[in-house]
Residue, then its C-alpha position, 0 to 999 in steps of 0.5 A: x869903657x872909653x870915654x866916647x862910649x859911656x857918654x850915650x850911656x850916661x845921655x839915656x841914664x838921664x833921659x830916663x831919669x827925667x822921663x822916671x821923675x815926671x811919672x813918680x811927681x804925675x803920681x803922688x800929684x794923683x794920689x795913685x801911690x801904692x806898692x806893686x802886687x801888695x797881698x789883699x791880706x795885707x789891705x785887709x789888716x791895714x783896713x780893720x786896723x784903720x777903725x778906731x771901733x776895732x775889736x780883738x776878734x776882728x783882728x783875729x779873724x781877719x789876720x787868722x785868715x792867712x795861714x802864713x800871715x798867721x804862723x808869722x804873728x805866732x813866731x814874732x809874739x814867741x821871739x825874745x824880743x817880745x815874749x819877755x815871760x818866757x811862756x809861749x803863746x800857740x793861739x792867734x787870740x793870746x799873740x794879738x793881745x800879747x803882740x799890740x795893734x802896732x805890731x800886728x800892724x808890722x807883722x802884715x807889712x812885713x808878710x805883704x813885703x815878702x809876699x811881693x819880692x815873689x812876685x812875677x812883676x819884680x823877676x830880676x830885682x830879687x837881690x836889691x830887694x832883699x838887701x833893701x828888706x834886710x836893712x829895713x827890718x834891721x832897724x825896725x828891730x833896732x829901732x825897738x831896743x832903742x825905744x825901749x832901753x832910751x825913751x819912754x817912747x812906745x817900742x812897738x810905734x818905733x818898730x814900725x816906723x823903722x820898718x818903714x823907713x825905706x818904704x819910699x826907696x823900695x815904691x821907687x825900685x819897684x816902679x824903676x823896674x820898668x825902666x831899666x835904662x836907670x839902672x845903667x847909671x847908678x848915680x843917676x839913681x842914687x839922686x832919684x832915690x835921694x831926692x824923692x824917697x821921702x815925698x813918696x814914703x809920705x804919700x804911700x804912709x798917708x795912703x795907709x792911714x799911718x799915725x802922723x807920729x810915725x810919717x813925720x819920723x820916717x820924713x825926718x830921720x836922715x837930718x841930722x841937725x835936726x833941733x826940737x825941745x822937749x824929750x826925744x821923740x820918734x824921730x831921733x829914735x829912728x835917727x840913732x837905730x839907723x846909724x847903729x844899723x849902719x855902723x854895727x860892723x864897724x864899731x871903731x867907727x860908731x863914735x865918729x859918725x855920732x859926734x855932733x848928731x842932734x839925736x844922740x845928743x837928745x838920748x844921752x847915747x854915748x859909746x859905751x853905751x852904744x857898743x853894750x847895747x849892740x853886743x846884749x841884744x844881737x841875738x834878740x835883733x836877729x831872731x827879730x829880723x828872721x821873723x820879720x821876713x829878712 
């Protein structure tokens, strides 16, 4: 392609980028922030788990009432991961209570997310899609490890919050499929996403009534500079599951990348310790991935 050529490309890449960037600011302005073609299972779930008077049979009904939904709770309650007994549950009763508000929680995203990649309004964004989800569930279940071998943290808060850490990356691939213009120039999307994924995961999170530990984790798990005293919190547990899941490929280059990170510091992670976690608990993250929908 000559230079002459992609100039007018490149000219309505950013025409449409500033035409994308005005609608995403009118939306969150508005409040009007939700993913396309979210399943009613899951607004149903997110409902019932947003009263504080919520009963264990509510929570049955409501997520038994999506056989799908349902034979996903049982998998996950089955998985290493959390069925440290050994016993398998087969009721819905016994994998709620075994599993905890916020994994059931998961659990119904996770569906409505692969639900919605079925969808006819994102035909053609299969792949991008996938490769997003995969990422994301990913370090959700690394996320989990993390908590619960690092922290007193709770793993099923920390599953959750990496699950959702690319929510606003996904909102924004979902909406950008009506401007195909953007993805003629990947930088120019790249900045899109880099500079709004965060305003628009916050207002999709609040929208969804989730904890304030959780939003405040997915705002902040990209700085890596990032200074508070006291224990480790949320945050540096999505930092560190995020850079493992980046680097857990290349592990000649996990301690490079984690020198000087905040986060690392905070959890005394050091690279032994780093590569014996990765190796004890692949298995356990994949079969956590698989039951998530990657």
């Amino acid at each position: 392609m000559t230079a002459t050529s992609a100039q007018p490309e490149s000219g309505n890449a950013n025409k449409a980028a500033f035409e994308f960037v005005q609608i995403l600011a009118q939306e969150l302005s508005s409040g009007k922030v939700e993913l396309p073609s979210f399943p009613d299972i899951a607004i149903k779930v997110r409902k019932v788990l947003s009263d504080d008077a919520v009963t264990l049979d509510m929570v049955v009904r409501v997520v038994g009432s999506e056989p799908t939904l349902a034979a996903r709770l049982l998998q996950i309650a089955n998985s290493v991961a959390v069925n440290r007994t050994g016993t398998a549950v087969t009721d819905m009763r016994k994998a709620v209570q075994r599993m905890g508000l916020n994994m059931v929680r998961s659990a119904a995203i996770a569906f409505a997310i692969t639900q919605m990649k079925k969808g006819s309004e994102l035909k053609g964004l299969e792949a991008p899609m996938s490769a997003l989800w995969k990422r994301c569930t990913a370090v959700a279940a690394m996320s989990n490890v993390v908590a619960r071998r690092l922290t007193k943290l709770n793993p099923d808060t920390a599953l959750l919050a990496g699950l959702l850490h690319g929510v606003g990356e996904l909102y924004i691939l979902a909406r950008a499929h009506k401007h195909p213009a953007l993805f003629a120039d990947q930088p120019v999307y790249d900045t899109i996403v880099r500079d709004w994924h965060v305003s628009v995961a916050k207002a999709l999170l609040e929208n969804w009534d989730i904890s304030e530990e959780i939003v405040q984790a997915v705002s902040e798990f990209e700085d890596l500079d990032r200074r508070h005293s006291g224990p480790p919190d949320m945050s540096d547990v999505l930092t560190v599951a995020h850079l493992m899941v980046s680097y857990q490929d290349y592990p000649e280059s996990i301690e490079l990348n984690m020198q000087g990170v905040a986060a690392v510091q905070r959890l005394a992670l050091d690279f032994t310790t780093c590569t014996t976690i990765l190796q004890e608990t692949r298995g356990e993250i994949k079969e956590l991935q698989e039951a998530l929908g990657a």
